[in-house]
C-alpha positions as CSV (number, residue, x, y, z in Angstrom):
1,X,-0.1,28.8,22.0
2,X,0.0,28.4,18.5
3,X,-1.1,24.7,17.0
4,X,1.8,22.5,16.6
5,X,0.2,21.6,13.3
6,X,0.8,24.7,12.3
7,X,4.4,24.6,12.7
8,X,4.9,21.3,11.0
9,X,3.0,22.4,8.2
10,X,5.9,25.5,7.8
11,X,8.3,23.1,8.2
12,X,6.7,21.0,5.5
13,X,7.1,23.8,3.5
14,X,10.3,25.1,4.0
15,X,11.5,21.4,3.2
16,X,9.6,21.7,-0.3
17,X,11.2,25.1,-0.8
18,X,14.6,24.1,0.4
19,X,15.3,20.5,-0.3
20,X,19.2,20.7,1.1
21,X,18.0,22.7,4.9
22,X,19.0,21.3,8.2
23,X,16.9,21.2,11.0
24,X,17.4,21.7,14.0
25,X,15.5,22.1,17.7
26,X,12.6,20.0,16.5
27,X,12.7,18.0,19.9
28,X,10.4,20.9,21.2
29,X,7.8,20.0,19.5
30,X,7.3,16.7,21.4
31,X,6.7,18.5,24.3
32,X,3.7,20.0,23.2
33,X,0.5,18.4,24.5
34,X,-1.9,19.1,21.9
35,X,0.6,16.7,19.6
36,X,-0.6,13.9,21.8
37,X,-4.2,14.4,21.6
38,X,-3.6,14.2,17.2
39,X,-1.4,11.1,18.0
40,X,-4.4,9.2,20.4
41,X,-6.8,10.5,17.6
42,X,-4.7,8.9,14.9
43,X,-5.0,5.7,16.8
44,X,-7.2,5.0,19.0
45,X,-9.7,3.6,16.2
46,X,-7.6,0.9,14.5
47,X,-7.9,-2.7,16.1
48,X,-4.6,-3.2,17.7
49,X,-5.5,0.0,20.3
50,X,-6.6,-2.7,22.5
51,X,-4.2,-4.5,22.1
52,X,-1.4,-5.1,25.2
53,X,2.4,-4.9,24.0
54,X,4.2,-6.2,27.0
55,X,2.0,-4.8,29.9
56,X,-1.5,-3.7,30.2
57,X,-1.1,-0.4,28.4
58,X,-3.8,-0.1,25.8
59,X,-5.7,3.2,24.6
60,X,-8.0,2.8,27.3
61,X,-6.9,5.1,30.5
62,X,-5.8,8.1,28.1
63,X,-5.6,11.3,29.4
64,X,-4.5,14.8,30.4
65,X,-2.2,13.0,33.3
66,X,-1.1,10.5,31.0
67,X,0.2,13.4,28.6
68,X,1.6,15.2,31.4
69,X,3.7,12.1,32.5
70,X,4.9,11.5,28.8
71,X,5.8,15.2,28.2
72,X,7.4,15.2,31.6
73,X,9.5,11.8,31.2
74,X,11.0,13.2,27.3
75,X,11.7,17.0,29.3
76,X,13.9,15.1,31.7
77,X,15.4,12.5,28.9
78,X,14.1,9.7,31.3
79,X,11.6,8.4,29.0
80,X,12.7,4.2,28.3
81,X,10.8,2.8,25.6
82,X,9.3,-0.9,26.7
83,X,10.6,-3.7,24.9
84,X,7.7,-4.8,22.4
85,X,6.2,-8.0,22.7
86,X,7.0,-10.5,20.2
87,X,4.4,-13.0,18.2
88,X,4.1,-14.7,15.1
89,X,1.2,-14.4,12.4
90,X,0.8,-16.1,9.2
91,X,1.9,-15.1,5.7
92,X,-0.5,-14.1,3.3
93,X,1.7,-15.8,0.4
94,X,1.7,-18.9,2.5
95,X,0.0,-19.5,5.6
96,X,1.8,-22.1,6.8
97,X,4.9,-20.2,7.2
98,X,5.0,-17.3,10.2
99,X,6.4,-14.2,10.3
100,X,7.5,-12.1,13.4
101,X,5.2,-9.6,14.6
102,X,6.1,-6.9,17.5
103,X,3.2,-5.4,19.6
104,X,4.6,-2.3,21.3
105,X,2.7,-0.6,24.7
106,X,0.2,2.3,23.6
107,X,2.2,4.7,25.2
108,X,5.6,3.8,22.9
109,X,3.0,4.4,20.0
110,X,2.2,7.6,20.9
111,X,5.4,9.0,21.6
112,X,6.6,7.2,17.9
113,X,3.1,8.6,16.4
114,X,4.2,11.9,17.6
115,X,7.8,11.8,16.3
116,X,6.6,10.3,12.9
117,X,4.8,13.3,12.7
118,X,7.8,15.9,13.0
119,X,9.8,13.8,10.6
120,X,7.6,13.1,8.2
121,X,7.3,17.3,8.1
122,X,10.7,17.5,7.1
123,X,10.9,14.4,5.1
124,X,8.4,14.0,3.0
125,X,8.8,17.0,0.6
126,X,12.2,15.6,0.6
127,X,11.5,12.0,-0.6
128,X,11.2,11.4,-4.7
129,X,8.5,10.7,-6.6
130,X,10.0,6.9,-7.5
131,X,9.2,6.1,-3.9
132,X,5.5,5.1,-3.3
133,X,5.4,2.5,-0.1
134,X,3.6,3.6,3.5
135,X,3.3,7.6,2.1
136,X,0.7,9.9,2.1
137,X,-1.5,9.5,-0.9
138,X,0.6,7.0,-2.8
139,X,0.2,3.2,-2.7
140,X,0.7,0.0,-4.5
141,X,-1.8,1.0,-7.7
142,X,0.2,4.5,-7.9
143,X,3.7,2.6,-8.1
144,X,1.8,0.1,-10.7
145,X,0.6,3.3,-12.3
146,X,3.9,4.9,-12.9
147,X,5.4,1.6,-14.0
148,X,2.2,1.5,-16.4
149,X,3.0,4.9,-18.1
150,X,6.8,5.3,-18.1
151,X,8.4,1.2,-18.7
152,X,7.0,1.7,-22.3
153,X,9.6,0.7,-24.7
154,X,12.0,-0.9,-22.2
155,X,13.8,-4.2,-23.7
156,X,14.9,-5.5,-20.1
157,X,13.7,-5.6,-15.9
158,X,15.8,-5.8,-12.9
159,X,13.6,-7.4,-10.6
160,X,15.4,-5.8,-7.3
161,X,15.8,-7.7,-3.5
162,X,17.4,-7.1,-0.6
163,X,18.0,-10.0,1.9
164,X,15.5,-9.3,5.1
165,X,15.6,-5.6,4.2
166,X,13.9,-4.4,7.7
167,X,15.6,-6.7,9.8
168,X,19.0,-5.4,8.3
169,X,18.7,-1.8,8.8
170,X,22.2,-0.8,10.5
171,X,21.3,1.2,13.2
172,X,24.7,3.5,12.8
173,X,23.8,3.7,8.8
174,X,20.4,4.8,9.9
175,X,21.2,7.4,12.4
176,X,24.1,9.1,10.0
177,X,22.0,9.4,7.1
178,X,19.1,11.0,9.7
179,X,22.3,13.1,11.2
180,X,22.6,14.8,7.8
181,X,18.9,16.2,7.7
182,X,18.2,16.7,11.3
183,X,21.0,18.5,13.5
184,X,18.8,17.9,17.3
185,X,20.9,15.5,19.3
186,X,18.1,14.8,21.5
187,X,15.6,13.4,18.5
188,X,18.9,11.2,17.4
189,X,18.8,9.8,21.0
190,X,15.3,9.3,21.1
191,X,15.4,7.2,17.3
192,X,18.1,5.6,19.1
193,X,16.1,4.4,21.9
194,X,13.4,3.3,19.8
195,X,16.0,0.9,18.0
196,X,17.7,-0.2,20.9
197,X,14.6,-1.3,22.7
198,X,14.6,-4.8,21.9
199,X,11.7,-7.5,22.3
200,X,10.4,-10.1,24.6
201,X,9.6,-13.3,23.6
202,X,8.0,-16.2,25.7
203,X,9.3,-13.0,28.3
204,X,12.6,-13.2,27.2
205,X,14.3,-10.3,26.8
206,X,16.1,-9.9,23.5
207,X,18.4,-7.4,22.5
208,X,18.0,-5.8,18.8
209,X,21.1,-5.4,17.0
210,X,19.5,-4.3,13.8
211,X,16.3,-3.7,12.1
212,X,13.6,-1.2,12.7
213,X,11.1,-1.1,15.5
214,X,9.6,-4.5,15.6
215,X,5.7,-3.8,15.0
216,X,6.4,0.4,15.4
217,X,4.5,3.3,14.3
218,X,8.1,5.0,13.3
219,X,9.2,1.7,11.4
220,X,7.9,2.3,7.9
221,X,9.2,6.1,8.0
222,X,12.8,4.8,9.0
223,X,12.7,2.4,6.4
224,X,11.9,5.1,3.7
225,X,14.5,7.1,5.0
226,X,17.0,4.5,4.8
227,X,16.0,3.4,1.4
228,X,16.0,7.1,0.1
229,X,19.7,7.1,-0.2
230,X,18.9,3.9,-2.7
231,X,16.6,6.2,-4.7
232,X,19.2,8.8,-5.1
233,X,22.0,6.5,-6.0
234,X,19.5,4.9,-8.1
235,X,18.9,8.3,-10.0
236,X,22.8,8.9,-10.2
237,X,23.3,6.2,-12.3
238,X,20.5,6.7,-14.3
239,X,22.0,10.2,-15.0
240,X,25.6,8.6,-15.7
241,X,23.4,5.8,-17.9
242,X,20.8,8.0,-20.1
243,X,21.9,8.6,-23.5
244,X,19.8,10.3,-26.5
245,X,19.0,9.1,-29.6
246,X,21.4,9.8,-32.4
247,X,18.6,9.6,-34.7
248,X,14.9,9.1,-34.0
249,X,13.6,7.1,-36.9
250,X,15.2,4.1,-38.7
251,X,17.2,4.6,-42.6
252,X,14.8,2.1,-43.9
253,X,11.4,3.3,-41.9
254,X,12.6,6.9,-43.2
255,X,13.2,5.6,-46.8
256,X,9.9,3.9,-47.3
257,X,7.5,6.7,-45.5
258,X,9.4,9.4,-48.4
259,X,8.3,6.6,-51.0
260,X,4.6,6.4,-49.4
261,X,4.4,10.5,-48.6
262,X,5.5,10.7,-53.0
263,X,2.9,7.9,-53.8
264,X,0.1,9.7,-51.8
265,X,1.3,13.1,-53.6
266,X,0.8,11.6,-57.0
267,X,-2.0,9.5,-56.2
268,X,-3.8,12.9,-55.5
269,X,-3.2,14.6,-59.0
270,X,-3.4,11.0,-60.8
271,X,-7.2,9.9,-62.0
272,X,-8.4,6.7,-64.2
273,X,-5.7,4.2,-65.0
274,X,-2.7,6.1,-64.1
275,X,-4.2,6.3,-60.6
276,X,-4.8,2.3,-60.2
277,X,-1.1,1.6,-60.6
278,X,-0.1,4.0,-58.1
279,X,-2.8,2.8,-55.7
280,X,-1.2,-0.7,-56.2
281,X,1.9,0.2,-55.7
282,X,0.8,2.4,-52.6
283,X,-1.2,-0.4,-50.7
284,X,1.4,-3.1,-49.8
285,X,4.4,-0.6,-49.0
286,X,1.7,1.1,-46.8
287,X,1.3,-2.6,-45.1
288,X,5.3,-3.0,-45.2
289,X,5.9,-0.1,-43.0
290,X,3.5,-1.2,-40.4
291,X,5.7,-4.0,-40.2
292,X,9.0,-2.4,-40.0
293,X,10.6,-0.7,-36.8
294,X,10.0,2.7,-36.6
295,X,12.1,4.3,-33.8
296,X,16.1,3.7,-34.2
297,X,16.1,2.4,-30.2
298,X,19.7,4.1,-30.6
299,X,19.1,5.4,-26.8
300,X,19.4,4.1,-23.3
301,X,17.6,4.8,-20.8
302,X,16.5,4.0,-17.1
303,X,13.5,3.4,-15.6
304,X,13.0,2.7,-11.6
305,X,9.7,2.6,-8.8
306,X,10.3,1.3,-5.5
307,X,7.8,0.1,-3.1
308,X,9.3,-0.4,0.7
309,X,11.5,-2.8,-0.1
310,X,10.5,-4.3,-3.5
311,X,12.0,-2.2,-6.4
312,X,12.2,-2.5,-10.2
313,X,14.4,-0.9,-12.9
314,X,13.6,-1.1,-16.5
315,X,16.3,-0.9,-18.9
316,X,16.6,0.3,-22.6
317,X,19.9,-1.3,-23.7
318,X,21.3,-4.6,-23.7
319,X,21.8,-7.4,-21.0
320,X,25.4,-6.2,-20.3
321,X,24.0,-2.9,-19.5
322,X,21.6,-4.6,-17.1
323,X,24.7,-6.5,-15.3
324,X,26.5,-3.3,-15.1
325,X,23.8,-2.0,-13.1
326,X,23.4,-5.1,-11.0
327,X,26.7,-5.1,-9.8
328,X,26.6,-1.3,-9.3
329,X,23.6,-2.0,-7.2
330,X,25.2,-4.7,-5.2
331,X,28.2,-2.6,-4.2
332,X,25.9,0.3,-3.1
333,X,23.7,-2.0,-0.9
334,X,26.8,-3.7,0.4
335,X,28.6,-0.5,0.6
336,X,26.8,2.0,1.7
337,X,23.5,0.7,3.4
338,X,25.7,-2.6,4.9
339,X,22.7,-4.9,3.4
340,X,23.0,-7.3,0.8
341,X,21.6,-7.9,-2.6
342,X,20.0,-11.2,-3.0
343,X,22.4,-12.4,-5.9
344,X,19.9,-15.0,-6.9
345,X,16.4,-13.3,-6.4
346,X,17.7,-10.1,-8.3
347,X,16.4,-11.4,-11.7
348,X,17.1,-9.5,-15.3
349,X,14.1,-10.2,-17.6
350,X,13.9,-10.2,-21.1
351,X,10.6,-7.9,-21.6
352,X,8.9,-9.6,-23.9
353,X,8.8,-12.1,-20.8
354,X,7.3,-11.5,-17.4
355,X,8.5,-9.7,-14.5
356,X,7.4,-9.8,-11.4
357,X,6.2,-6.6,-9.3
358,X,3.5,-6.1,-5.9
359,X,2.0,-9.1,-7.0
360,X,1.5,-8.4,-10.9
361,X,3.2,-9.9,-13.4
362,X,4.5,-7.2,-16.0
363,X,5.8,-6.8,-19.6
364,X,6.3,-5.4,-23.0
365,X,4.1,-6.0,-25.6
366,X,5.4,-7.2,-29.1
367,X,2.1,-6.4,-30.9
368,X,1.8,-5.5,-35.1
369,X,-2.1,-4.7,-34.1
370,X,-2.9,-1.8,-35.8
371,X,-6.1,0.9,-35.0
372,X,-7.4,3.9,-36.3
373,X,-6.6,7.2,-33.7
374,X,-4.9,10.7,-33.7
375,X,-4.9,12.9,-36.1
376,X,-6.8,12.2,-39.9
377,X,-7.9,8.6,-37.9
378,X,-4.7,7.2,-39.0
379,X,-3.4,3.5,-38.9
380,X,-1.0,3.4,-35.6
381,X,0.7,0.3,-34.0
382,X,-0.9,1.4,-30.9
383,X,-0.4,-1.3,-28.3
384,X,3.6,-2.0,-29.3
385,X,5.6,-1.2,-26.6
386,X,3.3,-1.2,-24.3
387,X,4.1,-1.9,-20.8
388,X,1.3,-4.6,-20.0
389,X,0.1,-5.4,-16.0
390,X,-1.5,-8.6,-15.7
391,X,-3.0,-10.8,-13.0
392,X,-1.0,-14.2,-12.6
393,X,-3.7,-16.7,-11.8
394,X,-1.4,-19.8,-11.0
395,X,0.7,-18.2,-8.5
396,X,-2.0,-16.0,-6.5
397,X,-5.4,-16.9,-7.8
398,X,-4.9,-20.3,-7.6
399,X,-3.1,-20.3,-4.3
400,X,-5.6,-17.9,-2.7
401,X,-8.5,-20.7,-4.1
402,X,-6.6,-23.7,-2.5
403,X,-5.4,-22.1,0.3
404,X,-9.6,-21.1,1.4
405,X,-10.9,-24.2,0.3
406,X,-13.0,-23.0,-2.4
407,X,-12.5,-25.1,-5.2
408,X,-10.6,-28.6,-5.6
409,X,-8.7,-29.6,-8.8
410,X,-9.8,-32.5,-11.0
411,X,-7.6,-35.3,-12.5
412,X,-7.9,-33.2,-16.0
413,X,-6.8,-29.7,-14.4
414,X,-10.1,-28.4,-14.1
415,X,-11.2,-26.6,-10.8
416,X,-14.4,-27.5,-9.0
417,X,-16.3,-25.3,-6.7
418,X,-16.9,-27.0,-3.2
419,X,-18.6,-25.5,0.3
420,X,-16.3,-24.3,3.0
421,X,-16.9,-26.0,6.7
422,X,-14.8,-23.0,8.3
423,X,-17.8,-20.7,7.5
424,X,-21.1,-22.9,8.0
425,X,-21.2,-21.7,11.8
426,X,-22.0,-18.3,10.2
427,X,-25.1,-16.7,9.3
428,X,-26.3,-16.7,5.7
429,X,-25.6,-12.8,5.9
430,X,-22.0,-13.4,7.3
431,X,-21.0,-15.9,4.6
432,X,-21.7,-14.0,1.6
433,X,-20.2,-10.9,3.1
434,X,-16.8,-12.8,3.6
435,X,-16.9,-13.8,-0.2
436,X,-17.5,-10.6,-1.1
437,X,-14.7,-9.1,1.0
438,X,-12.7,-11.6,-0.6
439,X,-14.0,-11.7,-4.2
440,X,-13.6,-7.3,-4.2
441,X,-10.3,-7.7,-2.0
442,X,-8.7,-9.4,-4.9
443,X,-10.7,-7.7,-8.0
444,X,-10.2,-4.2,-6.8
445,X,-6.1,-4.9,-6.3
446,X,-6.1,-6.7,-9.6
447,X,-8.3,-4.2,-11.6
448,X,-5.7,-2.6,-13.3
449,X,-4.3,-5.9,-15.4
450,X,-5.2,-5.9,-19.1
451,X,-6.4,-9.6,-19.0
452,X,-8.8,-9.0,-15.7
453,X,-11.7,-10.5,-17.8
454,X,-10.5,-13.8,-16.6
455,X,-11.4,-13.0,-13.0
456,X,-14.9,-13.7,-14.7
457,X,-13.6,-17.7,-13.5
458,X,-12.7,-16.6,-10.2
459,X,-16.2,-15.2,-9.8
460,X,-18.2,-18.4,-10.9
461,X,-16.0,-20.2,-8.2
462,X,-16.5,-17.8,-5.6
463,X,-20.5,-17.7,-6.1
464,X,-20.9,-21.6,-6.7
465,X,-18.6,-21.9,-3.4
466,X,-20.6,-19.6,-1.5
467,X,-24.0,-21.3,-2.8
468,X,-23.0,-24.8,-1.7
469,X,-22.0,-23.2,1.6
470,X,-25.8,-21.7,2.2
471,X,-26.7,-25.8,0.8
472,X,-24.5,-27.3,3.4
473,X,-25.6,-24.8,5.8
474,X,-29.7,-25.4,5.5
475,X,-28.8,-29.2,4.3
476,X,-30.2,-28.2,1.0
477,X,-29.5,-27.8,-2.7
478,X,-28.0,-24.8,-4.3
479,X,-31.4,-24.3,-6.8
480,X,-33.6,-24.5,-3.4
481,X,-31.3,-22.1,-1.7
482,X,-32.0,-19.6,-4.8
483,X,-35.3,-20.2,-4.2
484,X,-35.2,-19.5,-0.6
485,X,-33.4,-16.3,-0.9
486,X,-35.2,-14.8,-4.2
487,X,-35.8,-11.1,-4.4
488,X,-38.5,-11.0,-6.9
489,X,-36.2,-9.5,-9.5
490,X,-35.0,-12.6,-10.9
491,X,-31.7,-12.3,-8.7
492,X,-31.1,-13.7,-5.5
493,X,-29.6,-12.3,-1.9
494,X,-30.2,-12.0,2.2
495,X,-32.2,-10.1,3.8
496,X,-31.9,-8.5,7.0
497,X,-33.3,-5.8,9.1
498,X,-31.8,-2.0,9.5
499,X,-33.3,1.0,11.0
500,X,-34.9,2.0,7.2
501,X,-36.4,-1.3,6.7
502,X,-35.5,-4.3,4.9
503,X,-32.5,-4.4,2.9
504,X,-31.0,-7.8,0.7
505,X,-27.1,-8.5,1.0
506,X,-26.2,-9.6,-2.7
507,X,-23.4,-11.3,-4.2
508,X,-20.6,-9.1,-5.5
509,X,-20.3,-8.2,-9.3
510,X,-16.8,-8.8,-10.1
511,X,-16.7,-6.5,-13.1
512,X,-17.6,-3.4,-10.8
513,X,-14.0,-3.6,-9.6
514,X,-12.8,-2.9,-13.3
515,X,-10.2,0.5,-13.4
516,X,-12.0,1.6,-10.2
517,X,-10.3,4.7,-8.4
518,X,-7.3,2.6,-6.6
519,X,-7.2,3.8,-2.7
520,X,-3.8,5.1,-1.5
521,X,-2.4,3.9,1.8
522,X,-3.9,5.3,4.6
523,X,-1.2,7.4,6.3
524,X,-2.5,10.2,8.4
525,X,-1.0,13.6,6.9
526,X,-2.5,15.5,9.7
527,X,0.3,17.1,11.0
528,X,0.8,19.5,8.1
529,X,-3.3,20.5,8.2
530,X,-4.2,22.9,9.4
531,X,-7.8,22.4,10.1
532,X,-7.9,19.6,12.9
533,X,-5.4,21.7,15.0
534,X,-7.9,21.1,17.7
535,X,-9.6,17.4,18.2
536,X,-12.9,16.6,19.1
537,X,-11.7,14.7,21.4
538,X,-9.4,17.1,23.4
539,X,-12.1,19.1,23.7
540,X,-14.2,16.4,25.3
541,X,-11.4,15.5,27.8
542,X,-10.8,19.2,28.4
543,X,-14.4,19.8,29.3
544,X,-14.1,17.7,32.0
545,X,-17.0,16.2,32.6
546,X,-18.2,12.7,33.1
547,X,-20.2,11.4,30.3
548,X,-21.5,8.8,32.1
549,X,-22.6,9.8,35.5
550,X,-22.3,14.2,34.5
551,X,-20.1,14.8,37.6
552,X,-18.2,17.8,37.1
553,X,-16.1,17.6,40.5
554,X,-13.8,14.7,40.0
555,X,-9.8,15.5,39.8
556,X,-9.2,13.2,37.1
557,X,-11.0,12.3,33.6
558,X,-9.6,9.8,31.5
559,X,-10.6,7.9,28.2
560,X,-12.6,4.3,28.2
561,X,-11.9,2.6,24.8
562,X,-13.4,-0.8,23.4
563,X,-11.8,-2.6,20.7
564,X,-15.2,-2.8,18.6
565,X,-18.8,-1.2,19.0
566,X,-20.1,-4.6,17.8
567,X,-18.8,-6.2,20.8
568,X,-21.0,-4.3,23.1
569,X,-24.2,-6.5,24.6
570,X,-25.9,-3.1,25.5
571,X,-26.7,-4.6,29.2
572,X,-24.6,-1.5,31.0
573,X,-25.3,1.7,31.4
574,X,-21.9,2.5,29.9
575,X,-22.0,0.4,27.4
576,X,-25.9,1.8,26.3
577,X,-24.0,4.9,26.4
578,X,-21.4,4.3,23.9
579,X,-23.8,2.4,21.6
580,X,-25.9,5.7,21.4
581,X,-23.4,8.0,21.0
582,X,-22.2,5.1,18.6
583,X,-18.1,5.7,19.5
584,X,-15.7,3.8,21.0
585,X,-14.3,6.3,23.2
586,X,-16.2,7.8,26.6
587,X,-14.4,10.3,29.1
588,X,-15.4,8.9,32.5
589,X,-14.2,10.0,35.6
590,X,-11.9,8.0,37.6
591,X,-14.6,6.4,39.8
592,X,-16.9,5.5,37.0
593,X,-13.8,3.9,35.1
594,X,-12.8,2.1,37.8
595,X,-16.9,0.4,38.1
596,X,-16.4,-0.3,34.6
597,X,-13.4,-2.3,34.9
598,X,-14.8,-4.0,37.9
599,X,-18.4,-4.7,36.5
């Protein structure tokens, strides 16, 4: 049989070739087994596989039967989803305030991690390049890249929001627009299902009227198909909008430069006295045109990036251009994808002020700074125009330092490093490798804004935090705790022991985090590869053998999975097993799964 991957990855293609092709029997390709070993591959590793939706189905129990029933239950169209089970977890913004989490069973994650892997075949050569949330190889840093390079020279920002954009997604809306693309009534049913499901909370059952699977493998994907129409109405108007210059340079730019480019003529056959007065009059007409604008800004233009939800659109024209667009916006959203445009959130900025986007606060610089570059080293206004990405300390920075307990503020402003009780039942090791996941965290996200030198504050507050938390640890001072954990090189850090030897845990350097290599969402593109057409794993379950007791006999092998290696005392045989062989995964027979679930 040949590899499903295979067969997405010519779908893929024949999308890229064909960007306006229906599809149609794709719901054969959920039927396929070795789709569900890619799926279990995909995620049994991350930490919610162990997690229990709204019965005890985890990752742990997988196998060749458990394929078999899904295959069979989605032949016979009886396959149900389970309602997902509902819980809340904090905000990141604001941790007092919680937001609704759903936890589906393992086996509704397959079956969506399968499906998300037919559609994304056919939809992601389809989506367009202004679209960067939960995609392959894109990410916040490549939607802040693209604003980076293209806003320059735009005069205004329309700071878009949609009022609880994911929990509004009309089902209906949702399945036409799929309807257009994907002509296989049993897929549509299946999406439907998925919708429909609803959720338990406090085991309640609620219904779901709207929205995307709560917590679901397939949510992100239906939200970018959803939001694609709003890329493509988007670029409509920006084709209706976009107007060329009638003149690239200004009358009185153009007159001066012809006076400068005569000057410099003259200046060149000129010598002795005759030369001087030309140089005089040269030099401050050369310093008036730096200050003079140079481009006629007699065009319009239209900028836009999306990311999930969270869009911007940069606009060269005036503010009543930007209200026009607004209010086209708003009737599109209301319109066609039945949401609504926060009236009040949607924000038109003045660029020379800034916007706000994925956390960064953006503008235009207004800058007469002038360096030598290009060609003959000339004088150029390089920075004007600029679109600018900066860090805005008082509304994350600040809040993340508050809301950890690292610093307090004085009664004149100033911020004051202080230990953290939540961490002293740590190790010494542990607590500086949570301030370094926390110091990098917010460097790395943030190393793209031209002011990131003032993280160099951050840094000081993180370290002297983290030293008064050893002090308080050892009941010490932060000079004796230096002392303690000196490594001869006139720098300090913990050791510990690894296989190799002795190693020393040392405190982050902010400054490595400067323009490092931004990592993209991790989004499996596997489907459309063709080299992991066959998993490790499948072959491991299709050996059939017991790694734990080597019985080759039993009827039925089937997948142990822990949540963590790390967890693992190393007291069982199993778990000496999976310690050595350093996974989280071991095909047991059903005998030796059962002992270890009643060990």
């Amino acid at each position: 049989m040949q590899p499903t991957t295979e067969i997405l990855a010519r779908i893929s293609k024949n999308s890229l070739a064909n960007k306006e092709e229906v599809f149609t029997k794709l719901y054969r390709y959920l039927l396929r087994p070795d789709l569900y070993f890619l799926a279990y591959n995909h995620l049994y590793a991350n930490n919610g596989a162990a997690t229990k939706g709204a019965n005890n189905d985890t990752a742990d129990g997988f196998s060749e039967v458990k394929i078999s029933n899904i295959i069979k239950s989605l032949s016979d169209d009886t396959y149900q989803p389970t309602p997902v089970r509902r819980t809340y977890i904090s905000k990141k913004s604001d941790p007092k305030k919680k937001r609704p989490l759903g936890i589906p069973t393992f086996t509704d994650k397959l079956v969506q991690e399968a499906l998300r892997m037919v559609l994304e075949a056919v939809y992601e050569p389809v989506f367009l390049n202004v679209s960067h949330g939960f995609r392959p190889k894109r990410s916040c840093h490549t939607a802040l890249t693209t604003l980076k390079k293209e806003f320059n020279g735009t005069r205004w920002f329309v700071e878009g929001d949609i009022k609880g954009c994911f929990d509004n997604i009309d089902h209906a809306v949702l399945v036409g627009f799929i309807n257009k693309k994907i002509k296989d009534a049993r897929i549509i049913k299946l999406i439907y299902k998925f919708l429909k499901a609803g959720y338990l909370e406090n085991w309640q059952f609620h219904k779901t009227y709207s929205g995307t699977p709560q917590g679901g493998i397939i949510s992100p994907l239906l939200a970018n198909i959803y939001l694609h129409e709003l890329d493509k109405y988007v670029m409509k108007l920006k084709t209706e909008f976009d107007t060329p210059n009638t003149e690239k340079i200004t009358p009185e730019y153009r007159e001066l430069q012809n006076e400068i480019k005569m000057l410099s003529y003259y200046i060149k056959k000129a010598d002795g006295t005759e030369k001087e007065r030309l140089l005089a009059e040269y030099k401050p007409k050369r310093k008036q045109i730096m200050s003079i604008p140079c481009t006629s800004q007699t065009d319009k233009k239209i900028k836009y990036v999306r990311y999930a939800d969270d869009f911007i659109i940069g606009v060269k024209g005036s503010q009543e251009d930007c209200q026009w667009i607004k209010s086209k916006l708003a009737e599109f959203i209301g319109g066609t994808l039945k949401m609504e445009l926060s009236e009040e959130k949607t924000l038109i900025t003045h660029s020379s002020e800034c916007a706000r986007f994925l956390g960064y606060d953006v503008r235009v610089r207004r800058s007469g700074e002038i360096k030598r570059g290009g060609p003959g080293n000339a004088k150029k206004r390089t920075l004007n125009n600029h679109t600018e990405l900066l860090v805005p300390f008082n509304d994350k920075i600040h809040k993340f330092i508050f809301s950890k307990g690292i610093a307090i503020q004085k009664i004149d402003g100033t911020l004051f490093p202080v230990h953290r009780n939540s961490l002293l039942r740590l190790t010494d090791l542990e607590i500086v490798t949570t301030y370094n996941d926390e110091l990098r965290g917010l460097c790395n996200y943030y190393g793209m804004a031209s002011n990131f030198h003032k993280m160099k504050y951050f840094a000081y507050l993180m370290k002297y935090s983290c030293l008064k938390t050893l002090a308080s640890k050892h009941k010490s001072s932060i000079s004796k705790v230096i002392a303690m954990f000196k490594d001869g090189k006139g720098d300090w850090g913990i050791p510990y022991e690894t296989k190799t030897g002795e190693k020393r845990g040392y405190f982050a350097n902010y400054i490595d985090c400067k323009e490092v290599k931004n990592p993209t969402d991790i989004i499996s593109n596997a489907a459309i590869i063709y080299s992991q057409s066959v998993t490790s794993l499948e072959k491991r379950l299709k050996a059939k053998v017991c790694e734990l007791c080597g019985t080759t006999e039993s009827d039925h092998y089937e997948i142990h999975h822990v949540n963590k290696l790390k967890n693992l005392k190393g007291r069982q045989t199993w778990e000496i097993a999976m310690l050595a062989k350093r996974r989280k995964t071991l095909v047991v027979c059903r005998k030796c799964h059962h002992e270890i679930h009643n060990m």
